[in-house]
Backbone as CSV, one residue per row, in Angstrom:
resi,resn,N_x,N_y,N_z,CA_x,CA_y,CA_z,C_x,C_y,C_z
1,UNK,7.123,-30.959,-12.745,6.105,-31.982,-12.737,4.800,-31.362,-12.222
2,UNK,3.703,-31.229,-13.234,2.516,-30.423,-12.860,1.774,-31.402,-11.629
3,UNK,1.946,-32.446,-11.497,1.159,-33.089,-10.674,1.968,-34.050,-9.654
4,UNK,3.145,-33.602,-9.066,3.622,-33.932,-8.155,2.769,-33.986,-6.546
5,UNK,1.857,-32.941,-6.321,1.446,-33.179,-5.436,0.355,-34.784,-5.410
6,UNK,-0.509,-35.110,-6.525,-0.881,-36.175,-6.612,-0.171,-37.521,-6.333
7,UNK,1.376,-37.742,-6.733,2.035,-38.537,-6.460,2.387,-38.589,-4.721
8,UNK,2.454,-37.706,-4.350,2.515,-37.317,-2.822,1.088,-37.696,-2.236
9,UNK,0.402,-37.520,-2.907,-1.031,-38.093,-2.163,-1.187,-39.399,-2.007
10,UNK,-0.815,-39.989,-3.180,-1.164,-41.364,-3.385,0.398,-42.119,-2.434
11,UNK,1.301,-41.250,-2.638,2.373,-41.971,-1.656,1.886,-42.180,-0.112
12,UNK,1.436,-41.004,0.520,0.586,-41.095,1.729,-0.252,-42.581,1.663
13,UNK,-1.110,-42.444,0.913,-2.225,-43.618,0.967,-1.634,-44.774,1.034
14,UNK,-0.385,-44.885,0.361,0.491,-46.428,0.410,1.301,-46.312,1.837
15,UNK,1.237,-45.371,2.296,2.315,-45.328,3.435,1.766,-45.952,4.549
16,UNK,0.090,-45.505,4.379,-0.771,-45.854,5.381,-1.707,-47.244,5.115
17,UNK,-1.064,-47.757,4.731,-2.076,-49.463,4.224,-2.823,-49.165,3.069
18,UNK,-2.637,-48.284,2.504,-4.256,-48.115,1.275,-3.535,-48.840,0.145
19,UNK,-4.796,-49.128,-0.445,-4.373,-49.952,-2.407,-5.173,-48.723,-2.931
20,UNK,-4.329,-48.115,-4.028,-4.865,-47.283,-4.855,-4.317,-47.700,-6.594
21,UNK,-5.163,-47.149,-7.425,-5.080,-47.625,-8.723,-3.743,-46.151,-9.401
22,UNK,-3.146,-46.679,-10.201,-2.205,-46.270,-10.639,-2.070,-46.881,-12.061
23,UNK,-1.340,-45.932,-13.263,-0.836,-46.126,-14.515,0.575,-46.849,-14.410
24,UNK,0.384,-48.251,-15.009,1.735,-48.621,-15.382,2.321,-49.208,-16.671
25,UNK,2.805,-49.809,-16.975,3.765,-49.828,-18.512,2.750,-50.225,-19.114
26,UNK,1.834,-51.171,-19.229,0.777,-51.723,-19.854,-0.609,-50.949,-19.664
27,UNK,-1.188,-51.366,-18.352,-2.677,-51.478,-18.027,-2.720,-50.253,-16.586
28,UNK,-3.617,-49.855,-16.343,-3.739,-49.699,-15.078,-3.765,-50.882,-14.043
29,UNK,-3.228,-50.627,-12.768,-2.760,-51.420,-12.138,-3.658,-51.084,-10.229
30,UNK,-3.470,-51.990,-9.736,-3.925,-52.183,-8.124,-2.267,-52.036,-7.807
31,UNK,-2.273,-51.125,-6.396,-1.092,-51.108,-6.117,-0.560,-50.817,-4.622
32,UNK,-0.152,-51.545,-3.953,0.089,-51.290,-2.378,1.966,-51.801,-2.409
33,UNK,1.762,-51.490,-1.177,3.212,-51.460,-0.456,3.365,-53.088,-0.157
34,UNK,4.348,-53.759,-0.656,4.533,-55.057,-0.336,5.210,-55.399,0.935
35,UNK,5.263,-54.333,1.852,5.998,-54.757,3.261,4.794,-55.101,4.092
36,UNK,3.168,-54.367,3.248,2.468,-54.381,4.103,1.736,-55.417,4.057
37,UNK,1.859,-56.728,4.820,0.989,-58.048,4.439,-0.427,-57.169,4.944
38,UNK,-0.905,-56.515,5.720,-2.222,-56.226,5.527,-2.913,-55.489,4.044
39,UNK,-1.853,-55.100,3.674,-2.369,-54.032,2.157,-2.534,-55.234,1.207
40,UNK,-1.816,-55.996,1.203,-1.258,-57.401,0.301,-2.974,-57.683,0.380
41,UNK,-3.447,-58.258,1.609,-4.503,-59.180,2.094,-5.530,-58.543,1.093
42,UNK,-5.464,-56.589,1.622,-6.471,-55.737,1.197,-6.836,-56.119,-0.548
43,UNK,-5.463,-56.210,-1.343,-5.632,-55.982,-2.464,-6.037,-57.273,-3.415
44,UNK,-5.473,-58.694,-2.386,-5.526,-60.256,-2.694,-7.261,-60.224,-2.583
45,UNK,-7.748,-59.282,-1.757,-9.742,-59.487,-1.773,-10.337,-58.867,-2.441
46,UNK,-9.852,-57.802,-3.385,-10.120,-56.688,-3.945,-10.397,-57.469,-5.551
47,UNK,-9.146,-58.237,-5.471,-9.035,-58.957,-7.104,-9.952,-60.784,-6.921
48,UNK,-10.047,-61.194,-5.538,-10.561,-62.402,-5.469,-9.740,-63.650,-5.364
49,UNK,-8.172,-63.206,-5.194,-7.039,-63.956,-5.435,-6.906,-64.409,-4.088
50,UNK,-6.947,-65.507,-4.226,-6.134,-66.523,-2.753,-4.246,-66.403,-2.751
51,UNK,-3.701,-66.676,-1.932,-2.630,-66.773,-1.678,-1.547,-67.657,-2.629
52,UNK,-2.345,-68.285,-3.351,-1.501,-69.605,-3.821,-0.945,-68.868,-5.092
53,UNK,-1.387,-67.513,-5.557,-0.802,-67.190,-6.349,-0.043,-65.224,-6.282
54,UNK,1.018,-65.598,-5.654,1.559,-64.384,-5.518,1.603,-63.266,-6.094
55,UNK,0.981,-61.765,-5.897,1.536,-61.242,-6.794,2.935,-60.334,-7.043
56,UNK,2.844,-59.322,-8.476,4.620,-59.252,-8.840,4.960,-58.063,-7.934
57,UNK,6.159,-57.995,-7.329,7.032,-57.021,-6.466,7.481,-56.110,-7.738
58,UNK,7.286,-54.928,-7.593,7.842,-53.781,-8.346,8.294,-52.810,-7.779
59,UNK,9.975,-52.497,-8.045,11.037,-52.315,-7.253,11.782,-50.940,-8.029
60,UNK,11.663,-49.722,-7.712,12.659,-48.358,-7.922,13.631,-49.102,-8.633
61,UNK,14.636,-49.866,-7.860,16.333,-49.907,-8.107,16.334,-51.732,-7.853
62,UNK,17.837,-51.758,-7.931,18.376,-52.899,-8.077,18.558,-52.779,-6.366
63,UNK,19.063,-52.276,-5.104,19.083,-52.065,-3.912,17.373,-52.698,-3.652
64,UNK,16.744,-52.070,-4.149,14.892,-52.672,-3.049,14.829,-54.245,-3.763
65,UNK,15.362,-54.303,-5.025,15.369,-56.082,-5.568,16.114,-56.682,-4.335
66,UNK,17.502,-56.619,-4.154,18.567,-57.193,-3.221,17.798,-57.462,-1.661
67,UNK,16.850,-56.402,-1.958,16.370,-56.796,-0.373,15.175,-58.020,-0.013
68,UNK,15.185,-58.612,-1.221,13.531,-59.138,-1.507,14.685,-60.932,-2.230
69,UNK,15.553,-60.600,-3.176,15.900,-61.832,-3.861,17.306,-62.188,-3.330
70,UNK,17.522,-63.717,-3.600,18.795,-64.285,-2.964,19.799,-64.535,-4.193
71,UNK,20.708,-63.006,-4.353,21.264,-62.875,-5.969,22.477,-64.074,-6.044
72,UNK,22.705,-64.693,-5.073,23.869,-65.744,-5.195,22.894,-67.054,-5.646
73,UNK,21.767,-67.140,-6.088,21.357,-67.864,-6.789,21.488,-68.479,-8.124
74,UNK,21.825,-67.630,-8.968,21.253,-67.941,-9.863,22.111,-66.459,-10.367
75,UNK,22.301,-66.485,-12.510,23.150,-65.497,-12.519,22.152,-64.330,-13.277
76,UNK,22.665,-63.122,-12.616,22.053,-62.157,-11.974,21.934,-61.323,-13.818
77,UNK,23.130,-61.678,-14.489,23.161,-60.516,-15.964,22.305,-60.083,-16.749
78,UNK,21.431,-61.577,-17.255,20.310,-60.833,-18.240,19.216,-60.156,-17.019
79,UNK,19.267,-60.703,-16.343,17.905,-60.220,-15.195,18.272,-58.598,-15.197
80,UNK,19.493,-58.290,-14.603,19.622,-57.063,-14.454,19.960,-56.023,-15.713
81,UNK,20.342,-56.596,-16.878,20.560,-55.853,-18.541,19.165,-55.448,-18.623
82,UNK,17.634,-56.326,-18.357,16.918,-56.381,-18.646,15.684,-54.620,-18.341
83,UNK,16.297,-54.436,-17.185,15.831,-53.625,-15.921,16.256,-52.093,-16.685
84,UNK,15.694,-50.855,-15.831,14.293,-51.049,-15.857,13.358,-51.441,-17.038
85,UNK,12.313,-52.327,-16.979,11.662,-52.425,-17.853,10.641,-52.887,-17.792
86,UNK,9.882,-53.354,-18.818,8.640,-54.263,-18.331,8.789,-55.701,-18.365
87,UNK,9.965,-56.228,-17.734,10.615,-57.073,-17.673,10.274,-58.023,-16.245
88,UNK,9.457,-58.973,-16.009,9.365,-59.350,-14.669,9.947,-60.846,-14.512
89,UNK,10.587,-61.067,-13.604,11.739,-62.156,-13.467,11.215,-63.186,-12.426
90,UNK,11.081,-64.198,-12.314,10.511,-65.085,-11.541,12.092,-65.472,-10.429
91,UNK,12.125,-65.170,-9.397,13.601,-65.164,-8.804,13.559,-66.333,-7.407
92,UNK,14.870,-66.369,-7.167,14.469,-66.743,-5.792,14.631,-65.724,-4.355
93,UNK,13.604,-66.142,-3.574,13.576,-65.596,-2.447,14.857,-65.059,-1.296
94,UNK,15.212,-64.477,-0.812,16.251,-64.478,0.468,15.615,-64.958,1.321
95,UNK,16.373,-65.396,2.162,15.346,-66.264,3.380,14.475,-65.267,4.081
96,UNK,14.886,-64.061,4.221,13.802,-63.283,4.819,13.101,-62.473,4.176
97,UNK,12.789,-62.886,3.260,11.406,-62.404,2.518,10.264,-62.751,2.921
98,UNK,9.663,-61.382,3.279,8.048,-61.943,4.011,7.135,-62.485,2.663
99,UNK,6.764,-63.859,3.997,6.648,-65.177,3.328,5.146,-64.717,2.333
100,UNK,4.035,-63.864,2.269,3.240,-63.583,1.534,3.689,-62.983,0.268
101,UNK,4.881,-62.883,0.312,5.529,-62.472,-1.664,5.883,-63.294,-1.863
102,UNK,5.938,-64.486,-1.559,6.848,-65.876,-1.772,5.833,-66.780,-2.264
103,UNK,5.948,-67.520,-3.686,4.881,-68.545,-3.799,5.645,-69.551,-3.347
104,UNK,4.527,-70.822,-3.295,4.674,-72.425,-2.837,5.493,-72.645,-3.642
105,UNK,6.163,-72.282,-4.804,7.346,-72.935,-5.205,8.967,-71.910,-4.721
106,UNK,8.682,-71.165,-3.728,9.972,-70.178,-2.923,10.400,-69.654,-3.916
107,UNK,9.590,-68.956,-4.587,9.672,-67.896,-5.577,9.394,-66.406,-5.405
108,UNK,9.855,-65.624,-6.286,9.239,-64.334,-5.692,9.156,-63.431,-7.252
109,UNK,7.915,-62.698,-7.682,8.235,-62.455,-9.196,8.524,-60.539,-8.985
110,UNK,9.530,-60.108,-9.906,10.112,-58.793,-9.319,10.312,-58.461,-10.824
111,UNK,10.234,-56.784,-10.828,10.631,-55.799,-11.649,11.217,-54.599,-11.503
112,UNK,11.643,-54.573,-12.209,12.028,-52.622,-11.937,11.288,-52.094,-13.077
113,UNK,10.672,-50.915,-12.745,9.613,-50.597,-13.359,10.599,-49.471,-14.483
114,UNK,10.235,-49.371,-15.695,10.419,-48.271,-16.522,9.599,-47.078,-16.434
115,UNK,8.408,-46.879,-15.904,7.085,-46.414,-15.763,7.952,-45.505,-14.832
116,UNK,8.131,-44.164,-15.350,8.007,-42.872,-14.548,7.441,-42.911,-13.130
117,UNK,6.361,-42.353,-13.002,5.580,-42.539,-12.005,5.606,-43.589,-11.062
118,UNK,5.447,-44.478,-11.254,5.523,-46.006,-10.964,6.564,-45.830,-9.696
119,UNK,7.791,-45.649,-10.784,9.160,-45.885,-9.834,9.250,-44.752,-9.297
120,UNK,8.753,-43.855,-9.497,8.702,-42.843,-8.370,8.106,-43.002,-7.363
121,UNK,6.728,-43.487,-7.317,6.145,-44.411,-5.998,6.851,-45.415,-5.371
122,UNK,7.729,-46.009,-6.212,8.409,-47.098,-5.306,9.670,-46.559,-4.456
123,UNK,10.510,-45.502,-5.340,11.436,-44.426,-4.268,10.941,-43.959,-3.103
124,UNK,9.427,-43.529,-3.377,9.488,-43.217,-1.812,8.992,-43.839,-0.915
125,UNK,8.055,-44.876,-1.161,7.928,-45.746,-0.339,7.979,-47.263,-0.069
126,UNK,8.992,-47.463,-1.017,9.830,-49.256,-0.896,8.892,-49.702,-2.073
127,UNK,9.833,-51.306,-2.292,8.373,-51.804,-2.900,7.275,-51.899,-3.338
128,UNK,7.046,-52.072,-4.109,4.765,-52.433,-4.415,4.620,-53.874,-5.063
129,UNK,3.542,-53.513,-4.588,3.079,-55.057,-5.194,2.245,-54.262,-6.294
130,UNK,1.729,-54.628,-8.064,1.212,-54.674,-8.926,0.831,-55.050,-9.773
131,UNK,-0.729,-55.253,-9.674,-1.345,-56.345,-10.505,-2.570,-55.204,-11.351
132,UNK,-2.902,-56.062,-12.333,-3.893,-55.535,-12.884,-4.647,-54.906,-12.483
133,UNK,-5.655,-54.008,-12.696,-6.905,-53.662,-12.071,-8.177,-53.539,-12.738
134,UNK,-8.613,-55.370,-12.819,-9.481,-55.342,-13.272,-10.299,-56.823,-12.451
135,UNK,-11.249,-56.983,-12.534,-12.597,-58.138,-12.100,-11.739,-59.612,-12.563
136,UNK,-11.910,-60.527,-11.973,-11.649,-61.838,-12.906,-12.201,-62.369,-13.808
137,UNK,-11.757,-62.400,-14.752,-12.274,-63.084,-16.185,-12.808,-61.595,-17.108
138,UNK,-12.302,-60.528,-16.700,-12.644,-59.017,-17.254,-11.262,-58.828,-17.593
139,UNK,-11.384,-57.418,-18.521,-10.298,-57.227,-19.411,-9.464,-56.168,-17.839
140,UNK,-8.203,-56.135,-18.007,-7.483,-55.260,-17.644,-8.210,-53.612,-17.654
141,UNK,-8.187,-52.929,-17.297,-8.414,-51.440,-16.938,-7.296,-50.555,-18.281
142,UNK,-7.960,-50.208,-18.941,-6.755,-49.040,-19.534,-6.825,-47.930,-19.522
143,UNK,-7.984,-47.347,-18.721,-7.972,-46.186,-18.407,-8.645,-45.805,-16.663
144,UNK,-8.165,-45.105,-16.552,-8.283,-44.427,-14.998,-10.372,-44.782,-14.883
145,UNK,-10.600,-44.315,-15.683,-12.144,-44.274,-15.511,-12.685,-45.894,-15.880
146,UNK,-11.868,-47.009,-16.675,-12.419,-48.811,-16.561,-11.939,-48.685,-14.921
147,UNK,-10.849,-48.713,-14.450,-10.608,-49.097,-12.983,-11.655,-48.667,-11.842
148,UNK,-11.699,-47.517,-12.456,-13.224,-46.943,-11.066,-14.539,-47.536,-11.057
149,UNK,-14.762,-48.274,-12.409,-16.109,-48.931,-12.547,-15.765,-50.030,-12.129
150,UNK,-14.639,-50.704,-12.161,-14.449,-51.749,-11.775,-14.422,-51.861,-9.928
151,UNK,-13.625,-51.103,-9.206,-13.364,-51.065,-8.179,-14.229,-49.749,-7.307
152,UNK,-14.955,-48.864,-7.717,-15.548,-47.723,-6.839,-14.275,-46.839,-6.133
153,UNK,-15.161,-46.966,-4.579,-14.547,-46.255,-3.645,-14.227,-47.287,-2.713
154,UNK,-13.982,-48.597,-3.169,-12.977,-49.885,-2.851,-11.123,-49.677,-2.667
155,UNK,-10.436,-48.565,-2.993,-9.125,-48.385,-3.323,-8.904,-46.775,-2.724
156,UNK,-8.351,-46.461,-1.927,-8.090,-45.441,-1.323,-7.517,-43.936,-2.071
157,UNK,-7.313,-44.286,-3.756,-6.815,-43.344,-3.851,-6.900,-43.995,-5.699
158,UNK,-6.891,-43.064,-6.408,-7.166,-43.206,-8.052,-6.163,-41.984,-8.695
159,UNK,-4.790,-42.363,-9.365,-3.313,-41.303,-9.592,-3.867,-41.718,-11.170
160,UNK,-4.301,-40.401,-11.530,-4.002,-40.347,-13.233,-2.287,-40.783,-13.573
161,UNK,-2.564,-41.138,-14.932,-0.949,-41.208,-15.356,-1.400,-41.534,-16.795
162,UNK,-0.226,-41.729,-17.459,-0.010,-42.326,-18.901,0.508,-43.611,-19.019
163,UNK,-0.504,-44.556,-19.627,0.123,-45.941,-19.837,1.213,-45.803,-20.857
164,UNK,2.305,-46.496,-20.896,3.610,-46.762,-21.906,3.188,-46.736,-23.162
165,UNK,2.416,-48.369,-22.727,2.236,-49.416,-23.981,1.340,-50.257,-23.551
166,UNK,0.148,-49.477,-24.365,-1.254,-49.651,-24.065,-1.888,-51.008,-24.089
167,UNK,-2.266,-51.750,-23.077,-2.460,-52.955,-23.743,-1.890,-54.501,-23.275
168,UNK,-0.439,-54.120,-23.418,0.784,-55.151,-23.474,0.986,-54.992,-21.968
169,UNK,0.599,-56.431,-21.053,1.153,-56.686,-20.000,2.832,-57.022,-20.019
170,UNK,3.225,-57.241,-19.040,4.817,-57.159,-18.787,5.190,-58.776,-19.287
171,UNK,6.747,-58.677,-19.520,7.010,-60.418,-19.719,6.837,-60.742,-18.507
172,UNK,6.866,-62.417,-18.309,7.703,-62.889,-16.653,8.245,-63.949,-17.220
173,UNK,9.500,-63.742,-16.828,10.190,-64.894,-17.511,10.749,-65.887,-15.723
174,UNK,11.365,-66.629,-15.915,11.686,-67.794,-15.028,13.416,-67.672,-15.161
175,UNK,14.214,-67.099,-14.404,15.385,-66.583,-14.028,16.714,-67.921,-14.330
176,UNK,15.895,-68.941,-13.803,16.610,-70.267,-14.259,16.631,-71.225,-15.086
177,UNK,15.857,-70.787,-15.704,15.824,-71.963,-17.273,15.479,-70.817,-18.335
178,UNK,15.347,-69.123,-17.804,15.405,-68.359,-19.246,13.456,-68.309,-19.699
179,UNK,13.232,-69.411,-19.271,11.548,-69.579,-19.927,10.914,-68.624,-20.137
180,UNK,9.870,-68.356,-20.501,9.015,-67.165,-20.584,7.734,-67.871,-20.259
181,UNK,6.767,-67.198,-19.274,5.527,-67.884,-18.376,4.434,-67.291,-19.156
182,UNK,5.150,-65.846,-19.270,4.074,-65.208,-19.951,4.592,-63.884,-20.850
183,UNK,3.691,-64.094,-21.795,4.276,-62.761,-22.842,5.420,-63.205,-24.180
């Protein structure tokens, strides 16, 4: 991997509270550590987003999901056939899920990422939270250089990568009625 040390950089920056922009299955993405409600806060002001709308947990493995969702909920098969992918599942919470990944309806929206890179950031340092990285009411970022105009020297750290599938945000489907919210 010619650019392993970059992934190591940008792992640092998440280790230490930073939101840095990163390539994922679709768009470039905003991306912090979801244990860290201060990174959360950092990245919820970055995009203009209030609380009322959570964003998605993106998870290495089925182990960092288990630690975040309450799998005796609800049945677990297509969710997990689905994985890794760009597959995002609207789930329910475990009771100790810190309550800023949790929307007002005790939800929590989770993936396992297909995205190389991605889930390599999430191996080494738990969780992320990942959302678009782009302005509100502006298009998504699809390249490393829309995200920097969009955000500056606002984001601690900017990881080249290769988008999947250029374009195409992830599904989120709703775990208990199958629905699809989006996509």
């Amino acid at each position: 991997m010619a650019y392993a040390w970059r992934e190591a950089v940008a792992a640092r920056h998440l280790g230490r509270g930073g939101v840095i922009v990163t390539a994922t299955e679709g768009v470039f993405g905003l991306t912090c550590r979801a244990s860290s409600r201060a990174a959360c806060l950092a990245l919820a002001g970055l995009k203009s987003r209030g609380s009322a709308k959570p964003f998605i947990v993106v998870a290495a493995n089925e182990d960092q999901v288990r630690m975040l969702v309450d799998f005796t909920a609800f049945d677990p098969g297509p969710v997990v056939s689905s994985w890794p992918g760009p597959e995002t599942w609207i789930l329910p919470p475990r009771a100790d899920t810190p309550p800023w990944l949790v929307s007002r309806n005790r939800t929590i929206a989770v993936r396992i990422s297909a995205h190389p890179q991605l889930n390599r950031l999430a191996w080494r340092v738990g969780p992320l939270i990942s959302t678009s990285a782009n302005l509100p009411g502006r298009p998504a970022a699809l390249s490393l250089l829309a995200a920097r105009r969009y955000f500056g020297g606002r984001v601690s750290f900017y990881l080249p990568g290769r988008l999947l599938n250029p374009g195409v945000p992830s599904r989120i489907r709703h775990a208990e009625s199958g629905r699809v919210v989006r996509g």
